[in-house]
C-alpha positions as CSV (number, residue, x, y, z in Angstrom):
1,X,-1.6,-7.0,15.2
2,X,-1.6,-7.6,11.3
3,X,0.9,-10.7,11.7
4,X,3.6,-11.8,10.3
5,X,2.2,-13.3,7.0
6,X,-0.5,-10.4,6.5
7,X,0.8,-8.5,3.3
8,X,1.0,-5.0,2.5
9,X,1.6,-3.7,-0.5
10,X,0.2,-1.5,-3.4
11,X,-1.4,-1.5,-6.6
12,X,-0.3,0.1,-9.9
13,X,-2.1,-0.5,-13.6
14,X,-0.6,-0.6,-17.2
15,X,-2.3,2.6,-18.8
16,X,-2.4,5.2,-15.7
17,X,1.6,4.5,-14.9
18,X,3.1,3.1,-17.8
19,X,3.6,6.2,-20.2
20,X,6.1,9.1,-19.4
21,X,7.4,12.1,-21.5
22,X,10.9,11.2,-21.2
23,X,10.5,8.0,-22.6
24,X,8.4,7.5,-26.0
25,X,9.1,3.6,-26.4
26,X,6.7,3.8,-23.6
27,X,3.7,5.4,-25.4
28,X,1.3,2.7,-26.4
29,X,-1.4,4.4,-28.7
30,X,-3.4,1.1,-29.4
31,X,-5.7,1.0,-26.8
32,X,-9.0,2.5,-26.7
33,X,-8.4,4.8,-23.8
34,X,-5.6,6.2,-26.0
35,X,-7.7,7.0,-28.5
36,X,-10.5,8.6,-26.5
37,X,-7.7,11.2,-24.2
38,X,-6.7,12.6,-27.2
39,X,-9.9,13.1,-29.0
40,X,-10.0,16.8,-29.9
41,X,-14.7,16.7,-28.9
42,X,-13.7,15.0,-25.8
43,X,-11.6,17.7,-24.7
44,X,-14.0,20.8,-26.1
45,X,-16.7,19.0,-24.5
46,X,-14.9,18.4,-21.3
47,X,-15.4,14.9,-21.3
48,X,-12.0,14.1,-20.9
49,X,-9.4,16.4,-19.4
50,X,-6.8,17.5,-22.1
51,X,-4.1,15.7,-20.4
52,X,-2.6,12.8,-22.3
53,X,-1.3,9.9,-20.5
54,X,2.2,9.8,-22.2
55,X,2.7,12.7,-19.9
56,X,2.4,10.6,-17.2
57,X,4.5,8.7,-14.4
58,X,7.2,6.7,-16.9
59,X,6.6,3.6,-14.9
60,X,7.7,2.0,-18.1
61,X,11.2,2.9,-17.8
62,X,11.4,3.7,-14.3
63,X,10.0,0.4,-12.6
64,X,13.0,-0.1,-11.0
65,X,13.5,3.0,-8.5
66,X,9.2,2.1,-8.0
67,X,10.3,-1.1,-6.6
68,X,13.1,0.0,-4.8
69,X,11.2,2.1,-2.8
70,X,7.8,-0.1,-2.5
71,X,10.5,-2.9,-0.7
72,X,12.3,0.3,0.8
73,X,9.1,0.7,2.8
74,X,8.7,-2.9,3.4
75,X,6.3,-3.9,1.3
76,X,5.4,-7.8,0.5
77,X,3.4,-7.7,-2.2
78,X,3.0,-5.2,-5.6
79,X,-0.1,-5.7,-8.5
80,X,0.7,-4.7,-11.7
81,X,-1.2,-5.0,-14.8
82,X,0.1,-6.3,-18.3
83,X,-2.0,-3.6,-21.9
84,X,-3.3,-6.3,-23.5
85,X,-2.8,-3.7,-26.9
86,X,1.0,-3.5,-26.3
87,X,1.0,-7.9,-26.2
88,X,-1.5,-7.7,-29.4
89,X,-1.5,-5.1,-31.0
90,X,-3.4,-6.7,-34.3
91,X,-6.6,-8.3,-34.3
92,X,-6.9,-11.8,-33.1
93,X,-10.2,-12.4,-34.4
94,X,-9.0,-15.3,-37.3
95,X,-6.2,-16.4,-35.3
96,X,-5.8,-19.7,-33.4
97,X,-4.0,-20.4,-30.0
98,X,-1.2,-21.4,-31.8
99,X,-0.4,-18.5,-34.4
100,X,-1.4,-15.9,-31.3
101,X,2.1,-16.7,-30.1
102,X,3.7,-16.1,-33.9
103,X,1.8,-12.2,-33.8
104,X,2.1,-11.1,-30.4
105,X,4.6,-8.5,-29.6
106,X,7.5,-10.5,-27.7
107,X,9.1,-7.0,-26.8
108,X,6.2,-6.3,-24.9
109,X,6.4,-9.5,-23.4
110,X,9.8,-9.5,-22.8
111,X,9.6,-6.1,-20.8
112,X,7.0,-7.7,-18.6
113,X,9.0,-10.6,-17.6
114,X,11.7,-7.9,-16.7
115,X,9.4,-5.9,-14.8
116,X,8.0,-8.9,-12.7
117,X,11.5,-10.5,-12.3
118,X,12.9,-6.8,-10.9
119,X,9.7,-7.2,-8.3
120,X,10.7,-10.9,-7.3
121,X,14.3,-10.1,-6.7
122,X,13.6,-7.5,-4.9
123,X,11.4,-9.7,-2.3
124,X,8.0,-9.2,-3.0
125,X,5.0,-11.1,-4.7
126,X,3.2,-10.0,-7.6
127,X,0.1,-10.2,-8.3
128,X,-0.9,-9.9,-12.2
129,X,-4.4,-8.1,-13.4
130,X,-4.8,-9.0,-17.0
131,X,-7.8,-6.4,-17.9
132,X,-8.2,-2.8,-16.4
133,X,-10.5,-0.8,-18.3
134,X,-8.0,-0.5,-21.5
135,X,-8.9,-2.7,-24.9
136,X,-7.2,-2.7,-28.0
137,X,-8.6,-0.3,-30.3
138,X,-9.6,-3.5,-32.7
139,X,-11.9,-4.7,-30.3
140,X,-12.9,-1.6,-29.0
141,X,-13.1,1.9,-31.5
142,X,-15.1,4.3,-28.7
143,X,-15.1,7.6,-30.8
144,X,-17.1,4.9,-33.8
145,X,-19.7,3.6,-31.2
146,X,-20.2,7.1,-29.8
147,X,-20.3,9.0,-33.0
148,X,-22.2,6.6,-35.2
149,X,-23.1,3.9,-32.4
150,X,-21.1,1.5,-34.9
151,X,-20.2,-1.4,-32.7
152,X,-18.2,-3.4,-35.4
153,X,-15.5,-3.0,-33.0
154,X,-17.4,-2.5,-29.8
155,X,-15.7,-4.1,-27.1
156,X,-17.4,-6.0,-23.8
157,X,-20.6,-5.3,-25.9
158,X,-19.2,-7.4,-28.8
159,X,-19.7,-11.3,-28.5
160,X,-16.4,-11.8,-29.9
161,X,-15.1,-10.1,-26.8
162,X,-15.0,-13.3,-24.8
163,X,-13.4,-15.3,-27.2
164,X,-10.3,-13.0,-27.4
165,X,-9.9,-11.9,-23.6
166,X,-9.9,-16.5,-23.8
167,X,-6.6,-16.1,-26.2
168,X,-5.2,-13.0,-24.6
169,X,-5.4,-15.1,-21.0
170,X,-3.8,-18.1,-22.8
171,X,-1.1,-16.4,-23.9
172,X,0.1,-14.5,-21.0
173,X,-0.1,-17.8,-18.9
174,X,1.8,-19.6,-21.1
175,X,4.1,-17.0,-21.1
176,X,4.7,-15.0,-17.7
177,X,3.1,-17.6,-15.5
178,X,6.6,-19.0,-14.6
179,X,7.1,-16.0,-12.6
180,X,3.7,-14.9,-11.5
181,X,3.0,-15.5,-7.6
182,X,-1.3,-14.4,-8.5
183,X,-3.6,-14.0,-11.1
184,X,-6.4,-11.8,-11.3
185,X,-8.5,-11.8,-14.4
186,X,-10.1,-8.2,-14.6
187,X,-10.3,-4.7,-12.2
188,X,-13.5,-3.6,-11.7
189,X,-15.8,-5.1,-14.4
190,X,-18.8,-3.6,-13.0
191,X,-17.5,0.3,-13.4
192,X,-16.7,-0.8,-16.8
193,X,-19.9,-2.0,-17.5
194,X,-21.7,0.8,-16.0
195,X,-20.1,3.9,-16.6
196,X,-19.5,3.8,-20.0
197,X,-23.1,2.8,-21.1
198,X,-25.2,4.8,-18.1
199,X,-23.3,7.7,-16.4
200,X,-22.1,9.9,-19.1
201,X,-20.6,12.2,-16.8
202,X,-17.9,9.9,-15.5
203,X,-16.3,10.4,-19.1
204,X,-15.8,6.8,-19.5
205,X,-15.8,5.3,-23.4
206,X,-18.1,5.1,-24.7
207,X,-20.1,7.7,-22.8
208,X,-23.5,6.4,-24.6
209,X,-26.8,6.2,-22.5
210,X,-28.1,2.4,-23.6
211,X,-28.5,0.8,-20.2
212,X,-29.6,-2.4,-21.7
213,X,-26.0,-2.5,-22.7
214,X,-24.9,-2.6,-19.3
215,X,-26.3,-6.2,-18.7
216,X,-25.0,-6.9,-22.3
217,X,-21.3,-6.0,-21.0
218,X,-21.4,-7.1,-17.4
219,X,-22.7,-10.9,-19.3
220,X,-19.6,-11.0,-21.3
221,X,-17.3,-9.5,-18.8
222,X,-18.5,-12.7,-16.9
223,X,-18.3,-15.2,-19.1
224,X,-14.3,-13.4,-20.1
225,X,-13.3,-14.4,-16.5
226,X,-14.8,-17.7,-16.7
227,X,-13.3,-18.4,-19.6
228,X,-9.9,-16.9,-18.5
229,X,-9.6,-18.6,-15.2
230,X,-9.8,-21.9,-17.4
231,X,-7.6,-20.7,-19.2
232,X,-5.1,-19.7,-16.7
233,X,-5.4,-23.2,-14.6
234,X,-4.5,-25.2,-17.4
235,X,-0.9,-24.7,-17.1
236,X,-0.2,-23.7,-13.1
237,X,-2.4,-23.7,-10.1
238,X,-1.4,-20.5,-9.3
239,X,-4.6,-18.8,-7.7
240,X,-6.9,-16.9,-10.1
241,X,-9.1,-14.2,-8.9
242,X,-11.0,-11.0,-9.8
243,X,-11.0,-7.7,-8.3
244,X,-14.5,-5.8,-8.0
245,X,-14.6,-2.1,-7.1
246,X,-17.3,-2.3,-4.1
247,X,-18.9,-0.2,-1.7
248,X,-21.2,-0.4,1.3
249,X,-24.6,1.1,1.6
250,X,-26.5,2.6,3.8
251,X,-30.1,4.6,3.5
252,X,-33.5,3.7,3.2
253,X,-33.7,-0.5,4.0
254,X,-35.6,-1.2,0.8
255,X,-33.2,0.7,-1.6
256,X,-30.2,-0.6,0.5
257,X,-31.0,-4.0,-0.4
258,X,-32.1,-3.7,-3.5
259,X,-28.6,-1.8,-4.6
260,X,-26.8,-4.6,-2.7
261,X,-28.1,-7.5,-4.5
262,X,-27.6,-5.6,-7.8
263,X,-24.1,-3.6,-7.5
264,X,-22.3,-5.5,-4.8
265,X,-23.4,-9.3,-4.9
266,X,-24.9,-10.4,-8.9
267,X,-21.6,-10.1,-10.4
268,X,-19.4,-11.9,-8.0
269,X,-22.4,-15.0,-7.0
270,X,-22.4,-16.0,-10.5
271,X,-18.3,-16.0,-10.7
272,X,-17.9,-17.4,-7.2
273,X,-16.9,-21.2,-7.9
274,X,-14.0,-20.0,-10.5
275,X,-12.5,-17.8,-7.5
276,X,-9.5,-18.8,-5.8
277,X,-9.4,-15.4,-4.2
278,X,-11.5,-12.1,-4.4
279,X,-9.9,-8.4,-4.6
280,X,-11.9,-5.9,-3.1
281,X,-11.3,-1.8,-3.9
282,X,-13.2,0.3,-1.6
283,X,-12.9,4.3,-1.5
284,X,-16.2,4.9,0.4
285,X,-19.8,4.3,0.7
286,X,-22.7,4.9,-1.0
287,X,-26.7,6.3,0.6
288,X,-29.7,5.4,-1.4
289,X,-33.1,6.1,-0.6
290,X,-35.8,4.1,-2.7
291,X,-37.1,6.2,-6.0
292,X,-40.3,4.4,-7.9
293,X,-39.6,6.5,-11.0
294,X,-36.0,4.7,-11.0
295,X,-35.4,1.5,-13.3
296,X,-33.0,1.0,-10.3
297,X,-36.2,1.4,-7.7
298,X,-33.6,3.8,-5.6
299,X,-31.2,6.4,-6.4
300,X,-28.1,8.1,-4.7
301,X,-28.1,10.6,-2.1
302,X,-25.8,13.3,-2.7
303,X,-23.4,15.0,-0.1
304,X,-22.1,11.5,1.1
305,X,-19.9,8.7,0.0
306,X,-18.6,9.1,-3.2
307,X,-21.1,12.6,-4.6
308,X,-19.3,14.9,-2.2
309,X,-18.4,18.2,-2.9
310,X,-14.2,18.5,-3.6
311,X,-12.5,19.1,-0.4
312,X,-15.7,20.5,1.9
313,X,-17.4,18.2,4.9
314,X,-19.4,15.5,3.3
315,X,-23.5,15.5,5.0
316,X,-22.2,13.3,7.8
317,X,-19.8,16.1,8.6
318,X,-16.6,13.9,7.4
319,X,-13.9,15.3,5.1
320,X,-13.9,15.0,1.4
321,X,-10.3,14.4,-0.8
322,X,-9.8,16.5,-3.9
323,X,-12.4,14.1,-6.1
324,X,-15.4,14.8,-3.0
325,X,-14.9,10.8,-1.7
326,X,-16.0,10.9,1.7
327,X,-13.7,9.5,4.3
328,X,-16.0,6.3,6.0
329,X,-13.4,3.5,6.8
330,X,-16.5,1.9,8.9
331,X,-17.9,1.1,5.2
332,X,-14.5,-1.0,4.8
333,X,-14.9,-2.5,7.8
334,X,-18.9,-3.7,7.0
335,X,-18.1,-4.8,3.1
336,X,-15.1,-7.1,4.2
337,X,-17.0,-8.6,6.8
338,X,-20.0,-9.0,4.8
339,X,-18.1,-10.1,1.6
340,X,-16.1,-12.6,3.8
341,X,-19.4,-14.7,5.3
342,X,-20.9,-14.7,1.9
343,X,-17.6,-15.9,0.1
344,X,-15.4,-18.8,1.0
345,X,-12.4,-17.3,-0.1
346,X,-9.3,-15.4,0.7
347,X,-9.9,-11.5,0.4
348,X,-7.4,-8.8,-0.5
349,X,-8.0,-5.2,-0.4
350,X,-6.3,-4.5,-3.9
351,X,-7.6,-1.0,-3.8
352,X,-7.6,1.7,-0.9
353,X,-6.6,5.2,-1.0
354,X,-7.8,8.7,-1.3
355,X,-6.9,12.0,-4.3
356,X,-5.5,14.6,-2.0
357,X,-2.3,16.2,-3.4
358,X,-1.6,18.5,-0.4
359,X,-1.3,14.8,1.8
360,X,-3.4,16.8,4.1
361,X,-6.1,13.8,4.8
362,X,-4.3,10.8,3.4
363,X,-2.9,9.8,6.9
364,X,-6.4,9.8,8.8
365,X,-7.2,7.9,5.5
366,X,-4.9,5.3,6.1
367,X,-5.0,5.1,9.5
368,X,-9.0,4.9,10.0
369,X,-9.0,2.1,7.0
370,X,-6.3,0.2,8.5
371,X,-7.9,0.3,11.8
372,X,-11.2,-1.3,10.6
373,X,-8.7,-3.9,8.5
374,X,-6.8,-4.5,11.8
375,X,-10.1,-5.4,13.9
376,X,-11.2,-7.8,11.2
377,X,-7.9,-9.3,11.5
378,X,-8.4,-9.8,15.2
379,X,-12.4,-10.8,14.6
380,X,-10.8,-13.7,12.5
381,X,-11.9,-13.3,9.3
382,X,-9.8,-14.7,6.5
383,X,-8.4,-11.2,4.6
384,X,-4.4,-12.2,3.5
385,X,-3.3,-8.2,2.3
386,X,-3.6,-4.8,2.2
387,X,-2.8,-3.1,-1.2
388,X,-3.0,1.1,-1.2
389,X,-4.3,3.2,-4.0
390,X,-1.6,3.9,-5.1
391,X,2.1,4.2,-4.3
392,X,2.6,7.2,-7.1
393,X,0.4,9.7,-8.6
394,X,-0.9,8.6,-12.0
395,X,-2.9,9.1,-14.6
396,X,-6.5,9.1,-13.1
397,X,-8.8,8.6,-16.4
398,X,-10.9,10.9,-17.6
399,X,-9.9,12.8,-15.2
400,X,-5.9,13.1,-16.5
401,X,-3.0,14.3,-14.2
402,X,-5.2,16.4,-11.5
403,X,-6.0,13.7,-9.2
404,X,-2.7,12.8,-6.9
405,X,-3.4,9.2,-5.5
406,X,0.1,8.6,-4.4
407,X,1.8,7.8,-1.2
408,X,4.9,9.4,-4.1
409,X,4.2,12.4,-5.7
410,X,5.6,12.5,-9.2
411,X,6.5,15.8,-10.9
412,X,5.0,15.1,-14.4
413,X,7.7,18.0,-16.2
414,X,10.4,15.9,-15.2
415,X,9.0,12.1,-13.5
416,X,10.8,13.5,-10.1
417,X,9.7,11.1,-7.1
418,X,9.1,12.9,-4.0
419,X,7.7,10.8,-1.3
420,X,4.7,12.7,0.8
421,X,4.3,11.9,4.6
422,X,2.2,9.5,4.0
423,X,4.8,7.2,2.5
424,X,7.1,7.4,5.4
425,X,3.4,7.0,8.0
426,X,2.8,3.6,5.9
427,X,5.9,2.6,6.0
428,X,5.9,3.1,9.9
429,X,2.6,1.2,9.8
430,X,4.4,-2.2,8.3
431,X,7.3,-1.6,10.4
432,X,5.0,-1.9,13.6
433,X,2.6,-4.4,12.2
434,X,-0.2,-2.6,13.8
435,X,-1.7,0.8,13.9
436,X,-2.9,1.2,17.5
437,X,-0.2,3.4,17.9
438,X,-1.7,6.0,15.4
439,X,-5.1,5.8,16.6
440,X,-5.4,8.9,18.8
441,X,-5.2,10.7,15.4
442,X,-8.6,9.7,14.6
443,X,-10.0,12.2,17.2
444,X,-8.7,15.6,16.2
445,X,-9.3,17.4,14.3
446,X,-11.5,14.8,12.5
447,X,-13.4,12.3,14.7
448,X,-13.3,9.7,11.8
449,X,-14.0,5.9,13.3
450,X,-17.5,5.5,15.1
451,X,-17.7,1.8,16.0
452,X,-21.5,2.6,16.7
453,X,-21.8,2.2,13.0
454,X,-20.4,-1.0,12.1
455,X,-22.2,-4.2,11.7
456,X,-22.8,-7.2,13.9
C-alpha cells in the first residue's frame, strides 16, 4: 500500500501550459523560448517544430476546470511553475531588492496568487518551481548567441545570471510564499546545461557546440539555487528543493560509473546541504559502453532507454512511446533507491510519464512505475509523492504540439479536455492506494517488470 499520507499528484510548467489561442492575455513573448519557436531559421532548419506555444493548452485561463479535475481524480498535491519574464519583464540588472518590487508586473503576480489559491481551495498542496528552462529574453537573447555567439545577454552562461535568479527568488517569496505549501528552485538544471551547449539536435537554445560552456552553466545554475534557497528561507521555512531530471545506467561497469558520478551525482553532492527535499524526473534509462576517443570516456548505446526508435521495441525488446523512450520502470526503482541512501532527504518523483497520444502504452507505463514506487514504499525508504508527466498534453519544446504527455488530451483548435483511459486508471490507482490489483497487466502483451534486474 502507498498510505494514507503518500501523495499523488502531477506536474505542470509555466511555458508548455500557460498559453492558448483563445486567450491572448495569456501569450507571454518575453522569454527566450518565445523567441527561439518562432524564429523563421529554426523552423527551415528543423530545429524547432513550427508550432508556437500560444497555440497551446490555455492553462492560463483555464486553471480552474485543470484543478477540478486533478482533485476530481483525487489528487493531493499539483506543481506549477511561476515565467519569471511575465513577473519581470525588464531587466533587473541596476535594480535593488527594493525597487524590484516597484517594476515587477503585479498582474502577473496577482494571477499567480489566484492560480495557487484555486489549487488550495480545492484541497491540494502546491508545490512551486521558480525556473524551468524559460529566461527573460534580457538575460537570455538565443538567436544573438547562436548567430553571432554574442553573450551580452547570455543567460546561465552570464555571471550576472546568479545575481538576478537571487532577486527573482526574493521576490516571489516575499510575495506568494503566504500561500505556497513547497519550493523548488529550478527543473532540470543539468538538461539545461547540457543540451543547449552540447547536443544540438535536441533543439534546445542556444544549440551551440562549446562544451566548456556546459560546466560554465551547470556552476551558475548551482550557485542560482544556493543563492535562492537563502533567499527563500529568509522569510518562511517552507521546504526548498530542486528537481533534477535523472536516469539510471546500465552497460559497460567503467562507463557506468563514470556517467554516474558525472550526470547523476556532481550536481546534486555539491547542492545537498541547501536541500530540504529532492525532485526526481525519470522517463527511462540510459546504456553506456566506455569510448577512449570520448571527452566523456563513454558514450550511449542506441536502441535502449531514451535513443529508441518512435513506437518500435527498444534492444531489450520493450516498447517505445511516440518520442522512442523505452518503457524500464526497474530504472525507477534502482535511481530512487540509490538516490535515497546517498541523500538524507525526502524524495518526490516530480516527473513520470510517457508521449503516447493513442494512450495505447501509458497504462503499462503507469502501472509498471508505480509498482517499483510501491515496493520502495514497502522496502521503507523515505519517498513522500508521486507526481505524473503530465495531467494534459502541452507544449513539449522543441518539439511543439506532437508529443501528447497527458493523462487529458487537449484539442489544441478549440482547448477541449478529453480525459484518456489512463486518467480514469490513475485515478482508480489513488482510489485503491495500491496497484497490486493491476499487476497482471504487466505480463501480456508486454512482460514489462523483471525483478531480476533491480538492485540490492
Amino acid at each position: 500500500m502507498f498510505g494514507k499520507d503518500f501523495e499523488f499528484g502531477v506536474s505542470l510548467s509555466g511555458f508548455q501550459f500557460e498559453m492558448g489561442r483563445a486567450c491572448p492575455e495569456s501569450v507571454d513573448r518575453g522569454s527566450d523560448w518565445y523567441l527561439w519557436t518562432h524564429d523563421k531559421l529554426n523552423i527551415e532548419n528543423g530545429i524547432v517544430s513550427g508550432d508556437y506555444p500560444e497555440d497551446g493548452p490555455n492553462y492560463w485561463e483555464n486553471y480552474g476546470e485543470y484543478h477540478r479535475l486533478a482533485a476530481f481524480s483525487g489528487m493531493k498535491i499539483v506543481r506549477i511553475g511561476l515565467e519569471w519574464s511575465r513577473i519581470l519583464p525588464s531587466p533587473t540588472f541596476d535594480i535593488n531588492d527594493v525597487e524590484i518590487g516597484e517594476i515587477c508586473d503585479r498582474s502577473a503576480l496577482m494571477h499567480y496568487r489566484k492560480v495557487i489559491e484555486d489549487i488550495k481551495e480545492r484541497g491540494m498542496k502546491v508545490v512551486v518551481n521558480l525556473n524551468h528552462f524559460t529566461l527573460p529574453v534580457w538575460l537570455h537573447d538565443p538567436i544573438k548567441v547562436n548567430r553571432s555567439f554574442d553573450f551580452t545577454s547570455g543567460g546561465w552562461v552570464d555571471p550576472r545570471s546568479v545575481e538576478q535568479f537571487r532577486k527573482f527568488a526574493a521576490l516571489c517569496g516575499r510575495e506568494l510564499g503566504d500561500l505556497v505549501d513547497m519550493w523548488s528552485t529550478q527543473n532540470e538544471p543539468n538538461v539545461v546545461a547540457m543540451l543547449g551547449y552540447r547536443n544540438r539536435a535536441s533543439g534546445f537554445p542556444p544549440s551551440i557546440i562549446r562544451p566548456e560552456l556546459v560546466e560554465v552553466a551547470r556552476n551558475n545554475l548551482i550557485e542560482a539555487h544556493l543563492a535562492a534557497y537563502d533567499e527563500l528561507k529568509k522569510t518562511s521555512d517552507l521546504p526548498v528543493g530542486l528537481i533534477y531530471a535523472f536516469s539510471w545506467i546500465d552497460g559497460e561497469e567503467t562507463a557506468v560509473n563514470l556517467a554516474m558520478k558525472k550526470t547523476q551525482f556532481e550536481f546534486v553532492d555539491r547542492i545537498s546541504k541547501k536541500l530540504d527535499f529532492l525532485g526526481c524526473n525519470y522517463y527511462s534509462r540510459m546504456v553506456v559502453e566506455s569510448d577512449p576517443s570520448s571527452d566523456n570516456g563513454y558514450r550511449t548505446l542506441r536502441g535502449y532507454g531514451q535513443s529508441c526508435e518512435p513506437n518500435s521495441p527498444s534492444g531489450y525488446g520493450r516498447p517505445t512511446g511516440d518520442f522512442g523512450w523505452e518503457i524500464y520502470p526497474e530504472g525507477l526503482y534502482n535511481i530512487l533507491k540509490t538516490i535515497c541512501r546517498r541523500y538524507d532527504v525526502p524524495v518526490y518523483v516530480m516527473e513520470n510519464g510517457i508521449a503516447d497520444m493513442a494512450d495505447r502504452y501509458r497504462p503499462y507505463y503507469l502501472i509498471s512505475h508505480l509498482k517499483a514506487l510501491e515496493k520502495l514504499l514497502e522496502e521503507g525508504y523515505n519517498i513522500k509523492g508521486y507526481l505524473h508527466w503530465s495531467l494534459t498534453d502541452n507544449y513539449e519544446w522543441s518539439s511543439g504540439l506532437g508529443k501528447r504527455f497527458g493523462l487529458i488530451g487537449v484539442d489544441f483548435s478549440d482547448g477541449k479536455l478529453t480525459p484518456r483511459p489512463s486518467f480514469y486508471l490513475f485515478k482508480e490507482i489513488i482510489g485503491q492506494g495500491t496497484v497490486k490489483n493491476f499487476e497482471k497487466m504487466l505480463v501480456t502483451p508486454y512482460s514489462i517488470f523483471d525483478t531480476d534486474l533491480l538492485i540490492e
